[in-house]
PDB file of N, CA, C and O in Angstrom:
ATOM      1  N   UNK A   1     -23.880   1.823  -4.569  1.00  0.00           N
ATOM      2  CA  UNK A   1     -24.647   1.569  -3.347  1.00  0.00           C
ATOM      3  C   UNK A   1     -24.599   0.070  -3.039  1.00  0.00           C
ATOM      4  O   UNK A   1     -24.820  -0.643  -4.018  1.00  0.00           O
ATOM      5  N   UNK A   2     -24.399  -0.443  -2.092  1.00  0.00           N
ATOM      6  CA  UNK A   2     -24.207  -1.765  -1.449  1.00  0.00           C
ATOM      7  C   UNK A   2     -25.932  -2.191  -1.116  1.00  0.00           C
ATOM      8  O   UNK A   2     -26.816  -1.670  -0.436  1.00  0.00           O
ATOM      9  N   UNK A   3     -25.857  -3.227  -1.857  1.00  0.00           N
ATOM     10  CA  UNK A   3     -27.129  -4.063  -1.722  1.00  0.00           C
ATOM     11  C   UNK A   3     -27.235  -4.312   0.057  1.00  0.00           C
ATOM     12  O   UNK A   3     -26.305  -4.352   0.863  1.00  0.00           O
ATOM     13  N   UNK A   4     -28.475  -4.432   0.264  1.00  0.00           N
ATOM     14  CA  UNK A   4     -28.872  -4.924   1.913  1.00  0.00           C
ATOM     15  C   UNK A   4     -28.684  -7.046   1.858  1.00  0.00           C
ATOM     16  O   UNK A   4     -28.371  -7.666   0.841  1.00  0.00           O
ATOM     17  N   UNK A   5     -28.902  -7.506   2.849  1.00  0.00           N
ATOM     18  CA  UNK A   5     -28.966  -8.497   3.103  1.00  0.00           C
ATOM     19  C   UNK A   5     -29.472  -9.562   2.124  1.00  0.00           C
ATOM     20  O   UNK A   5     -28.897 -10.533   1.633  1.00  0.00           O
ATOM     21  N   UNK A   6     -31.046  -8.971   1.949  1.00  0.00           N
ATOM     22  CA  UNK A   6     -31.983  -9.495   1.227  1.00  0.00           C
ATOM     23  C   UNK A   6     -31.801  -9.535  -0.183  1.00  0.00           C
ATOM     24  O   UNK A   6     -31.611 -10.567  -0.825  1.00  0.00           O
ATOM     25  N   UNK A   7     -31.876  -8.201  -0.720  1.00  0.00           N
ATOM     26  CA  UNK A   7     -31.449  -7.815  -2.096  1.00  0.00           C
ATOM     27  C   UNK A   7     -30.256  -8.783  -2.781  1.00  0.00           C
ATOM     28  O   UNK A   7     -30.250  -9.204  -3.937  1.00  0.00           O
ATOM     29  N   UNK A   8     -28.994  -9.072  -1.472  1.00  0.00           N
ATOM     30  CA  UNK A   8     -27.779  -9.810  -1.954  1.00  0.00           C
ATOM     31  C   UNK A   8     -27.906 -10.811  -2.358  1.00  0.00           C
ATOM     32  O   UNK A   8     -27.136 -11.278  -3.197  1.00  0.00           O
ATOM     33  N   UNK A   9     -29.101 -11.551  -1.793  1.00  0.00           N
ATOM     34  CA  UNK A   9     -29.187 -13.039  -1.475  1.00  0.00           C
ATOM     35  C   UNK A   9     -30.391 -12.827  -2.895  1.00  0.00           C
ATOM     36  O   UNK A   9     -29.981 -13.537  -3.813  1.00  0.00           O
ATOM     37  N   UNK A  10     -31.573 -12.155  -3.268  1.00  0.00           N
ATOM     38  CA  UNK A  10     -31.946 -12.383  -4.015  1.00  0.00           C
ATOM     39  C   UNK A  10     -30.968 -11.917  -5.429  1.00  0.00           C
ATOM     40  O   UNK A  10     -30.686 -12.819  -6.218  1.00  0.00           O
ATOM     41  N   UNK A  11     -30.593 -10.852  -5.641  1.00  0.00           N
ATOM     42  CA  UNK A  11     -30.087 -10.256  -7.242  1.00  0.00           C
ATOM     43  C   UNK A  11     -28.846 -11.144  -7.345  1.00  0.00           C
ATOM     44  O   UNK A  11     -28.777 -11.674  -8.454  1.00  0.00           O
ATOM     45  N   UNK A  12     -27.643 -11.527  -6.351  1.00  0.00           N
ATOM     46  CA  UNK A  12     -26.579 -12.302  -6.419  1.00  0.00           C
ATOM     47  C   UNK A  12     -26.488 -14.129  -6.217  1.00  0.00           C
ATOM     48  O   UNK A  12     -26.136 -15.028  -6.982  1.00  0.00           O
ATOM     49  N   UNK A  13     -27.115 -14.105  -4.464  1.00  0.00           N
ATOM     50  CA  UNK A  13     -26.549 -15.416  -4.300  1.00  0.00           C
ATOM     51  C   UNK A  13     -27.722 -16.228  -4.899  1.00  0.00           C
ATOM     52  O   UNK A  13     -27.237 -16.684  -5.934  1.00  0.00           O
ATOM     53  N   UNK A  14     -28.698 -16.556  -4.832  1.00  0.00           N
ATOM     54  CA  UNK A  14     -29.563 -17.281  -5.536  1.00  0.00           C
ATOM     55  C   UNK A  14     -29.232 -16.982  -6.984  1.00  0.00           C
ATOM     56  O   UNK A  14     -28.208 -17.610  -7.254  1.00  0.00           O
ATOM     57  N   UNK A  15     -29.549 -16.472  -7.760  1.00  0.00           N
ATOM     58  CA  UNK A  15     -28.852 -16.151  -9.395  1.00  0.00           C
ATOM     59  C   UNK A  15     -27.929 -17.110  -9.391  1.00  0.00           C
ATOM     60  O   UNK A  15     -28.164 -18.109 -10.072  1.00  0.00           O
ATOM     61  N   UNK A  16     -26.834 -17.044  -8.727  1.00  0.00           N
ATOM     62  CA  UNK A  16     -26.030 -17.218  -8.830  1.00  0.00           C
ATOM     63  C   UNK A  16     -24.587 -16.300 -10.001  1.00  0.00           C
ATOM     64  O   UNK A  16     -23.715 -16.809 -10.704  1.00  0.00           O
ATOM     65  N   UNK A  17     -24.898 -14.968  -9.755  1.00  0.00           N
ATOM     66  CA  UNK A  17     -24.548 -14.079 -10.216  1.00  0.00           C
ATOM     67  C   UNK A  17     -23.309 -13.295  -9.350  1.00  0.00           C
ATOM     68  O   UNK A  17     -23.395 -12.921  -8.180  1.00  0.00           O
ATOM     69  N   UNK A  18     -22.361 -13.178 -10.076  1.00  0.00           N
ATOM     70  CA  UNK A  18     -21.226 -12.841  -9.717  1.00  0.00           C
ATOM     71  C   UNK A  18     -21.060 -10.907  -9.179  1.00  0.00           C
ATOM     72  O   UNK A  18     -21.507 -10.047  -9.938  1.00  0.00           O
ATOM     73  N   UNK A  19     -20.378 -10.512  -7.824  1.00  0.00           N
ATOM     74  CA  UNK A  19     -20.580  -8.929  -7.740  1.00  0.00           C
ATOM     75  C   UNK A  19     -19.513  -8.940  -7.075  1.00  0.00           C
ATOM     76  O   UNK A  19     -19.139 -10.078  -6.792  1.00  0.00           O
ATOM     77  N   UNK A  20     -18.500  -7.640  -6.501  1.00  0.00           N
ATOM     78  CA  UNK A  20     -17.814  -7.262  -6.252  1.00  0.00           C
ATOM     79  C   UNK A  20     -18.203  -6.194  -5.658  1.00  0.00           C
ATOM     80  O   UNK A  20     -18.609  -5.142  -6.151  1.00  0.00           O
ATOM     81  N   UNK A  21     -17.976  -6.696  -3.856  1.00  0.00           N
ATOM     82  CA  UNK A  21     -18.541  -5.605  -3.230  1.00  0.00           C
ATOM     83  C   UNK A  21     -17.290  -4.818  -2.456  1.00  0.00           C
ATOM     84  O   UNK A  21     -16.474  -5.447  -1.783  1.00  0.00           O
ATOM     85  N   UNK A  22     -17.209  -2.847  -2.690  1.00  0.00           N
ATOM     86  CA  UNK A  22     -16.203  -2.800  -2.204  1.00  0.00           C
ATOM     87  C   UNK A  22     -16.749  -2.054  -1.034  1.00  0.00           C
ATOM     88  O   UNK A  22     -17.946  -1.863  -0.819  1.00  0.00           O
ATOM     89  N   UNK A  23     -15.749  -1.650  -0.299  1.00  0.00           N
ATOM     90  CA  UNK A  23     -15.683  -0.819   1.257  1.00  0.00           C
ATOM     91  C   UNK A  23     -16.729  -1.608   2.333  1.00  0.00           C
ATOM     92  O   UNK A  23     -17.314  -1.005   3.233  1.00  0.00           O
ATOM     93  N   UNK A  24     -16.859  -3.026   2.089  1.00  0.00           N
ATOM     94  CA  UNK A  24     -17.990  -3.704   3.115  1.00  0.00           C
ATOM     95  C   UNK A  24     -17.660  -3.943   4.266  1.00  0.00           C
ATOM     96  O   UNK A  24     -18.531  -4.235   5.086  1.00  0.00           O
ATOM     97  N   UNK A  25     -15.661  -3.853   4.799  1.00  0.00           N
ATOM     98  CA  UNK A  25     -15.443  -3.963   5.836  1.00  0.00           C
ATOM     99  C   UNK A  25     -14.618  -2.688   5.995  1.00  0.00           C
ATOM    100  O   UNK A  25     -13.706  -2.896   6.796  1.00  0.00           O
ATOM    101  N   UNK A  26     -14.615  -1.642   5.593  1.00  0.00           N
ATOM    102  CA  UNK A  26     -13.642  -0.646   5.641  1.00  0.00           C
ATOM    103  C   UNK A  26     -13.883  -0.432   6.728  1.00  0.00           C
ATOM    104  O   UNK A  26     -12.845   0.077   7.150  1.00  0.00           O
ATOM    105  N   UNK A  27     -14.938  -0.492   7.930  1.00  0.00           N
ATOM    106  CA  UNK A  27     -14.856   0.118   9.370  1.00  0.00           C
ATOM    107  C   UNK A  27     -14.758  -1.103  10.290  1.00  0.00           C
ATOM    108  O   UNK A  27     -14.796  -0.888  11.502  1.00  0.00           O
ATOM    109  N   UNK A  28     -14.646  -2.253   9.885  1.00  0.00           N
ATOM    110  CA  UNK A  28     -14.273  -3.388  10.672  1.00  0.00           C
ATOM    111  C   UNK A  28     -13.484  -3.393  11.498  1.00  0.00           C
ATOM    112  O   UNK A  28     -12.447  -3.207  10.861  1.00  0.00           O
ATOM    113  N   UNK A  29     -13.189  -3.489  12.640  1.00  0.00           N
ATOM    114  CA  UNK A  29     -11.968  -3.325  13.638  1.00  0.00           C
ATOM    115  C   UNK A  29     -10.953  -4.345  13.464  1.00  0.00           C
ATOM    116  O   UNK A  29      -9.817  -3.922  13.676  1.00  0.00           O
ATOM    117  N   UNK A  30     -11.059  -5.963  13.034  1.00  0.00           N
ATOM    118  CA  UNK A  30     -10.638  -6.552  12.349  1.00  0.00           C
ATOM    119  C   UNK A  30      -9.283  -6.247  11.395  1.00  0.00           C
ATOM    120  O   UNK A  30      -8.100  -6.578  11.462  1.00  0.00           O
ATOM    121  N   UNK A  31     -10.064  -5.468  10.504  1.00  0.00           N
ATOM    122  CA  UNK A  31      -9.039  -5.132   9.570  1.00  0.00           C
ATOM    123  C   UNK A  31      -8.283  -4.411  10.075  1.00  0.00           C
ATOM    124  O   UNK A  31      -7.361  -4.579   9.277  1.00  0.00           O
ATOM    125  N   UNK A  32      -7.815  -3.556  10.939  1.00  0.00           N
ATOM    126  CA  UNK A  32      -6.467  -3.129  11.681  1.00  0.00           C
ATOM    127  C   UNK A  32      -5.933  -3.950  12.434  1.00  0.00           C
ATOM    128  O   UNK A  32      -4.712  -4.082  12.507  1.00  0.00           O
ATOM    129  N   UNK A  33      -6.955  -4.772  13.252  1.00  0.00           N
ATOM    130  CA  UNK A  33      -5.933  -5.483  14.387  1.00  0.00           C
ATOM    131  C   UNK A  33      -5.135  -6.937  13.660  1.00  0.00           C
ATOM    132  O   UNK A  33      -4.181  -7.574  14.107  1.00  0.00           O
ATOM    133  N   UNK A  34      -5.837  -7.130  12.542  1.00  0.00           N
ATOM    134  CA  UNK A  34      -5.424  -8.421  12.221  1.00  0.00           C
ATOM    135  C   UNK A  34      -3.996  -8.307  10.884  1.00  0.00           C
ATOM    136  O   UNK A  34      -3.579  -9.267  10.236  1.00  0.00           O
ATOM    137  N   UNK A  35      -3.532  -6.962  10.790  1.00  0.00           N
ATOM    138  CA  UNK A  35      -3.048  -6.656   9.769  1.00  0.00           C
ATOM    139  C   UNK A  35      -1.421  -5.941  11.097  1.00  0.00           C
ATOM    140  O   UNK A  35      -0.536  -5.154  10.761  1.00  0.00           O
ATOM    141  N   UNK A  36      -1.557  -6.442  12.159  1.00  0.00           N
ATOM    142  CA  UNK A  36      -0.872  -6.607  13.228  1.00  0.00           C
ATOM    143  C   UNK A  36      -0.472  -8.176  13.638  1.00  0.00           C
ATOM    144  O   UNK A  36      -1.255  -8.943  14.198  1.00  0.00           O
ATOM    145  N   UNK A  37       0.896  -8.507  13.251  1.00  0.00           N
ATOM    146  CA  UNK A  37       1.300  -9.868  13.406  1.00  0.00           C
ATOM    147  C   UNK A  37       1.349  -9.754  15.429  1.00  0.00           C
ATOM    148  O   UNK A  37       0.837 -10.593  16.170  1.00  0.00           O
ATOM    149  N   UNK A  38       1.994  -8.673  15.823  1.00  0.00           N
ATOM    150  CA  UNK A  38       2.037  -8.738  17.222  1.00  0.00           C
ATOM    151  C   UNK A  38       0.832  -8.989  17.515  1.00  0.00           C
ATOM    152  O   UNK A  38       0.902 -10.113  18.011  1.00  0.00           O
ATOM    153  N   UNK A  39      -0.528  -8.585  17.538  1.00  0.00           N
ATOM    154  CA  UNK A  39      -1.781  -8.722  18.059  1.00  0.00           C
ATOM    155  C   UNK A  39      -1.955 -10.059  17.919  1.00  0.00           C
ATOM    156  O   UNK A  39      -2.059 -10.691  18.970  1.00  0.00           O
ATOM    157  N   UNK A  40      -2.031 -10.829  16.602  1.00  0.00           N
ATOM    158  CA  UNK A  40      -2.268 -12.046  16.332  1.00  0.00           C
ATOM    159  C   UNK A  40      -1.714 -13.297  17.111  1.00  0.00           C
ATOM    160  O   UNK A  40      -2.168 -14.437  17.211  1.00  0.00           O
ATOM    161  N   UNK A  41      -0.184 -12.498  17.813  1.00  0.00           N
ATOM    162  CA  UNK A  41       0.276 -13.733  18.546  1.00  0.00           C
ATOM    163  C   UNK A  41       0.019 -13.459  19.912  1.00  0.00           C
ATOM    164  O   UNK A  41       0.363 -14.350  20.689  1.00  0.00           O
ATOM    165  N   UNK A  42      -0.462 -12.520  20.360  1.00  0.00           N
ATOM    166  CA  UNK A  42      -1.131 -11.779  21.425  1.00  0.00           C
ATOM    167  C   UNK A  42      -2.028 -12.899  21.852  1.00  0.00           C
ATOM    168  O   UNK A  42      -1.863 -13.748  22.728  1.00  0.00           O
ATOM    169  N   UNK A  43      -3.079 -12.683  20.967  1.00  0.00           N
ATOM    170  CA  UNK A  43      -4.415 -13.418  21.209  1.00  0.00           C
ATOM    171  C   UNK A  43      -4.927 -14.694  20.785  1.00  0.00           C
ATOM    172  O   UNK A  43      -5.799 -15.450  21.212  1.00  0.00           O
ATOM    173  N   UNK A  44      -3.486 -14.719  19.046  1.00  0.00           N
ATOM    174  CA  UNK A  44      -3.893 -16.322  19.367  1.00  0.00           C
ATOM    175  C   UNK A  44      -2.912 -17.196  18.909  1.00  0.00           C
ATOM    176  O   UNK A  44      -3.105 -18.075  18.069  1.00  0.00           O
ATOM    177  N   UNK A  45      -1.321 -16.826  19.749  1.00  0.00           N
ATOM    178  CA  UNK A  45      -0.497 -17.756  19.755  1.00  0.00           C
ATOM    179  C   UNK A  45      -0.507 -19.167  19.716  1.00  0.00           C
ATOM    180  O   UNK A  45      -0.019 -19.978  18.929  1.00  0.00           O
ATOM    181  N   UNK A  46      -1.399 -19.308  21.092  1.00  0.00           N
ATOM    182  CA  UNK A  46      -1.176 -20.905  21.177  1.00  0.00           C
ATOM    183  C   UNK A  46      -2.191 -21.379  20.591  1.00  0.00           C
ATOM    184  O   UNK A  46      -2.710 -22.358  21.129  1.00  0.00           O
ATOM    185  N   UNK A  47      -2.627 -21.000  19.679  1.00  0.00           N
ATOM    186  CA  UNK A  47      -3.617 -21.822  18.634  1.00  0.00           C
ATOM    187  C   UNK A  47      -2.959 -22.551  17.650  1.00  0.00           C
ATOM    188  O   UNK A  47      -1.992 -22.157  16.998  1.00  0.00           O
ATOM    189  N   UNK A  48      -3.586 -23.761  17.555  1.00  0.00           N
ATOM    190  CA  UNK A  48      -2.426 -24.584  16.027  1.00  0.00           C
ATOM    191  C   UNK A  48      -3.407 -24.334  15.048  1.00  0.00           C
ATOM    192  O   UNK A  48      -4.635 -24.318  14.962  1.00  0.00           O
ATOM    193  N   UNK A  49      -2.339 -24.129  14.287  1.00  0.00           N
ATOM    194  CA  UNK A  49      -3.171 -24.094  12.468  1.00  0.00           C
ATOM    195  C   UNK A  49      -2.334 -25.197  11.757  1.00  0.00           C
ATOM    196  O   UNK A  49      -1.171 -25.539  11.974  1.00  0.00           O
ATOM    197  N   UNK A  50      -3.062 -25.573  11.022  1.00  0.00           N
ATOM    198  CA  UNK A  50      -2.046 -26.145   9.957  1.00  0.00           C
ATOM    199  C   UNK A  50      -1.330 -25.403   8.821  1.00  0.00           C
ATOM    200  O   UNK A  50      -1.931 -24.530   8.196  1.00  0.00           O
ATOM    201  N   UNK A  51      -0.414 -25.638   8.618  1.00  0.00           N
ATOM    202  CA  UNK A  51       1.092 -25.031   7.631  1.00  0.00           C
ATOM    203  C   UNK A  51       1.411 -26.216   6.317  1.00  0.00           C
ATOM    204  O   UNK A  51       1.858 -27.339   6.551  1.00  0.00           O
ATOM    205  N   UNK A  52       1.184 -25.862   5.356  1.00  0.00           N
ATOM    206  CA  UNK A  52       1.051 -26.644   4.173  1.00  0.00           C
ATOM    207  C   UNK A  52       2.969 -26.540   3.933  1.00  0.00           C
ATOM    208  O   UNK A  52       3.588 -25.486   3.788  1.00  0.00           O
ATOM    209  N   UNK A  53       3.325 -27.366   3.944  1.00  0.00           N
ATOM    210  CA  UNK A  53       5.155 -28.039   3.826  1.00  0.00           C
ATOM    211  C   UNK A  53       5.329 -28.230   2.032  1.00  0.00           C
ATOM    212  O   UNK A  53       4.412 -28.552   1.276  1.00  0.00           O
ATOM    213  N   UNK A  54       6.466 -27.992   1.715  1.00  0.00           N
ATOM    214  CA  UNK A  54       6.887 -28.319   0.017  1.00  0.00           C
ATOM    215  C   UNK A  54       6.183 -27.243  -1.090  1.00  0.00           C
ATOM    216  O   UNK A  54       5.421 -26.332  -0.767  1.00  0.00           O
ATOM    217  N   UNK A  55       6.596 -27.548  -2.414  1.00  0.00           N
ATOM    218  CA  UNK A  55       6.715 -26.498  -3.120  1.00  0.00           C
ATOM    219  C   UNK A  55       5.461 -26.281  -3.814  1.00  0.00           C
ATOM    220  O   UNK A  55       5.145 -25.255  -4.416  1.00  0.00           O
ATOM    221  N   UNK A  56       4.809 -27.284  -3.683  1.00  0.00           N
ATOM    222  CA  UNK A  56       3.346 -27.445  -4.065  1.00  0.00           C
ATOM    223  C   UNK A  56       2.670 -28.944  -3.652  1.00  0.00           C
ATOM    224  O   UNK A  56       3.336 -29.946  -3.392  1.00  0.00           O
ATOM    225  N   UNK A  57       1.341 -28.870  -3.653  1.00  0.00           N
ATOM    226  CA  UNK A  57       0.481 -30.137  -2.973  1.00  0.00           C
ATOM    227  C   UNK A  57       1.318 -31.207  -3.951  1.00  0.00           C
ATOM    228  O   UNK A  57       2.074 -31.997  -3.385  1.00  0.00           O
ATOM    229  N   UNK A  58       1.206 -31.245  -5.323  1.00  0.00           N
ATOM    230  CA  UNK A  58       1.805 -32.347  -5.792  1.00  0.00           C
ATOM    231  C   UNK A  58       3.508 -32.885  -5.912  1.00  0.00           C
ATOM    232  O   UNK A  58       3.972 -33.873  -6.480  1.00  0.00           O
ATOM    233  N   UNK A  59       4.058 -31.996  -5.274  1.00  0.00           N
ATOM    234  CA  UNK A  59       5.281 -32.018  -4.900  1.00  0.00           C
ATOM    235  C   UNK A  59       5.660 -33.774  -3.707  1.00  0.00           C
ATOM    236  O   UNK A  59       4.814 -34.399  -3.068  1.00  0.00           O
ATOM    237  N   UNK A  60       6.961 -34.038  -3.799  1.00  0.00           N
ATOM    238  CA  UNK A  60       7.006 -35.220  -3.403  1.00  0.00           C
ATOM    239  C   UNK A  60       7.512 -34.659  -1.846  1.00  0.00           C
ATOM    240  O   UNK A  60       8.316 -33.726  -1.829  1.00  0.00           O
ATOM    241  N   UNK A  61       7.021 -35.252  -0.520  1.00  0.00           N
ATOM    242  CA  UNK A  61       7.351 -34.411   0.122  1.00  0.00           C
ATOM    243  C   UNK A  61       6.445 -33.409   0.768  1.00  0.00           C
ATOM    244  O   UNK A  61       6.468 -33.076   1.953  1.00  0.00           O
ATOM    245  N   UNK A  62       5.643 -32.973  -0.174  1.00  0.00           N
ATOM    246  CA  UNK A  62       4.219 -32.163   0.408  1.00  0.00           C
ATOM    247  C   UNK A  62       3.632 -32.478   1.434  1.00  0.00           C
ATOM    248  O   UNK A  62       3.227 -33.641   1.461  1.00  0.00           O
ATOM    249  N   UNK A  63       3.366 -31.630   2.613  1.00  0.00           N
ATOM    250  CA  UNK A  63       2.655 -32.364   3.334  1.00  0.00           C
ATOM    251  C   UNK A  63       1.730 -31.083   4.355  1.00  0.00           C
ATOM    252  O   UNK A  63       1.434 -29.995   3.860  1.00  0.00           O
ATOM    253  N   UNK A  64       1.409 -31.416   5.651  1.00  0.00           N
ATOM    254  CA  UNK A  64       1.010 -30.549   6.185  1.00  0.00           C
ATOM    255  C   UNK A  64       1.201 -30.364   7.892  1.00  0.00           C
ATOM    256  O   UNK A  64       0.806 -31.216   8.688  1.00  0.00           O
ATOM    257  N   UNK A  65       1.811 -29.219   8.250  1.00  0.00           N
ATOM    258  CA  UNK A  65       2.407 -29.736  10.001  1.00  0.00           C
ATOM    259  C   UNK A  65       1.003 -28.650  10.382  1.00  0.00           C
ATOM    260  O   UNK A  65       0.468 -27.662   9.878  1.00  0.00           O
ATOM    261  N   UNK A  66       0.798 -29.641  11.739  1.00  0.00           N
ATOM    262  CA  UNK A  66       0.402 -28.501  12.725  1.00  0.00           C
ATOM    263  C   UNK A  66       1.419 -27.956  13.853  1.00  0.00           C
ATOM    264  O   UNK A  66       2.032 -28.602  14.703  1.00  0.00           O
ATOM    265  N   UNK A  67       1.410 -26.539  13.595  1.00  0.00           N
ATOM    266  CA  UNK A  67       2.274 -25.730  14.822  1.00  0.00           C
ATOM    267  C   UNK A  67       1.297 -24.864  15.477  1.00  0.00           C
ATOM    268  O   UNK A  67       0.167 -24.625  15.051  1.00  0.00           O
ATOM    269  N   UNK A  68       1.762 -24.468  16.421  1.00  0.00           N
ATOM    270  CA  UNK A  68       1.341 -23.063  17.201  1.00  0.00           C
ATOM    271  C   UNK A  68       1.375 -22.081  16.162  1.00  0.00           C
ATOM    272  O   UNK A  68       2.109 -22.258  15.189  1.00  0.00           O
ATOM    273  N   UNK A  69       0.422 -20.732  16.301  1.00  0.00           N
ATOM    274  CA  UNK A  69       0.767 -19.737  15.539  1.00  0.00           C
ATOM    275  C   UNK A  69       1.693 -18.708  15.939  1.00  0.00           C
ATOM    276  O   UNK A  69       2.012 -17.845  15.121  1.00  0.00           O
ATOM    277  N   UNK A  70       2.289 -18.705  17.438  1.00  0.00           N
ATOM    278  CA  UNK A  70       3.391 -18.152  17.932  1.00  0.00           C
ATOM    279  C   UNK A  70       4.465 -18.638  17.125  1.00  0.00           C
ATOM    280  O   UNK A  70       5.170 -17.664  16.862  1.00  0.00           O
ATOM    281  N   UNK A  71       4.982 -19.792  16.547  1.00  0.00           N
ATOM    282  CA  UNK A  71       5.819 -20.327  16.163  1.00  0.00           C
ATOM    283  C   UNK A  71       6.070 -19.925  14.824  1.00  0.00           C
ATOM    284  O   UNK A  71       7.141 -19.472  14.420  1.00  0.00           O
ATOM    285  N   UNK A  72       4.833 -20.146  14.013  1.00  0.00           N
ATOM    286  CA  UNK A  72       4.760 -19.743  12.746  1.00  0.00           C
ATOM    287  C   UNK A  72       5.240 -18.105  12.311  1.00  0.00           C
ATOM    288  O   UNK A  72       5.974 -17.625  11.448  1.00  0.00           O
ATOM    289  N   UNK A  73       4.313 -17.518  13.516  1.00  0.00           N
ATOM    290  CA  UNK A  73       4.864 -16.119  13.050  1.00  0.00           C
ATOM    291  C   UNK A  73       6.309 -16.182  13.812  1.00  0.00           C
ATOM    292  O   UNK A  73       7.254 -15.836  13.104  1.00  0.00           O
ATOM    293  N   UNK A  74       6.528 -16.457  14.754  1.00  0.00           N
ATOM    294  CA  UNK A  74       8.185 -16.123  14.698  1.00  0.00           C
ATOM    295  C   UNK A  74       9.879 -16.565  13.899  1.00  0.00           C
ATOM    296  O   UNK A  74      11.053 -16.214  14.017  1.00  0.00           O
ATOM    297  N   UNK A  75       9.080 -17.513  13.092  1.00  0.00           N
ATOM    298  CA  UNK A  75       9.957 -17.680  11.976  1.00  0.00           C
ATOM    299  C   UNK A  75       9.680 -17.733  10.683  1.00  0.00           C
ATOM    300  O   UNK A  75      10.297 -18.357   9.821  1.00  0.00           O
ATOM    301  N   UNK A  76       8.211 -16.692  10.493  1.00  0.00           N
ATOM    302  CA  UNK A  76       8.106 -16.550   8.883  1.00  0.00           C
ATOM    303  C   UNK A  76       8.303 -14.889   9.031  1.00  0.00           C
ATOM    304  O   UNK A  76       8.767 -14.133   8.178  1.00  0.00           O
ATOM    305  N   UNK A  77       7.745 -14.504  10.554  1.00  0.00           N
ATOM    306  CA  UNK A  77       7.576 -12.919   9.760  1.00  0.00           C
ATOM    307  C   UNK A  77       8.719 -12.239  10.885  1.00  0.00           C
ATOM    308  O   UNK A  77       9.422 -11.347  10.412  1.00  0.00           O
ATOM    309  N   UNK A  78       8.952 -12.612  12.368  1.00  0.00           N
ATOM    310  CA  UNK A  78       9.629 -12.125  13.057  1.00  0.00           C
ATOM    311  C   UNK A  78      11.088 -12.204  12.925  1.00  0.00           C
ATOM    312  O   UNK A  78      11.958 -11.450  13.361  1.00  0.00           O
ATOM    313  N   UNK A  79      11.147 -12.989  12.414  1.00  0.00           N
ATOM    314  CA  UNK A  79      13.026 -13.747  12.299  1.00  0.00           C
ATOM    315  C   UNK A  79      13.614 -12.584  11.433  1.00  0.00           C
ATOM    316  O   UNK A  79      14.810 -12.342  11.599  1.00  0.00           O
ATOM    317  N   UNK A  80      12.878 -11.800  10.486  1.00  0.00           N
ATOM    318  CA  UNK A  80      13.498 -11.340   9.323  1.00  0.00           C
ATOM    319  C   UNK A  80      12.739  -9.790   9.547  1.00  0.00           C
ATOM    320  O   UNK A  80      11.568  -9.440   9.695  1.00  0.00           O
ATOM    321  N   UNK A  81      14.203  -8.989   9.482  1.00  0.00           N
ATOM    322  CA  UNK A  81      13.713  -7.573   9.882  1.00  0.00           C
ATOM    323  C   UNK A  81      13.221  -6.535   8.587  1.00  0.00           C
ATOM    324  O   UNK A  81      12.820  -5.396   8.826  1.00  0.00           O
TER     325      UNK A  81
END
């Protein structure tokens, strides 16, 4: 049974006690539309995010670009069938 609001915040987040809550978004609309790369560039192409560059932060070279997310998805997930 999934704790309410209150219960969470008292038995977990104050404690500071660790839980694993499952099926909390299973009816989220979210979770279908966003698990859709087309939707995402639908609605939020021309948004920039930042894109972390190199093989890791301490890598020489590491860095971080901002692109569009049209861009991003069309050459991380669209380019490649």
């Amino acid at each position: 049974e999934r704790p309410g609001v209150w219960e969470f915040e008292r038995a977990y987040l104050r404690a500071g006690r660790p839980v694993v809550l499952t099926g909390v978004v299973d009816g989220w609309p979210a979770l279908r539309r966003w698990a859709d790369p087309g939707y995402l560039r639908r609605v939020a192409g021309d948004r920039t995010v930042p894109v972390e560059v190199g093989r890791h932060y301490l890598a020489e070279g590491w860095g971080v670009r901002l692109v569009p997310l049209a861009a991003f998805l069309d050459r991380h997930l669209f380019a490649h069938p």
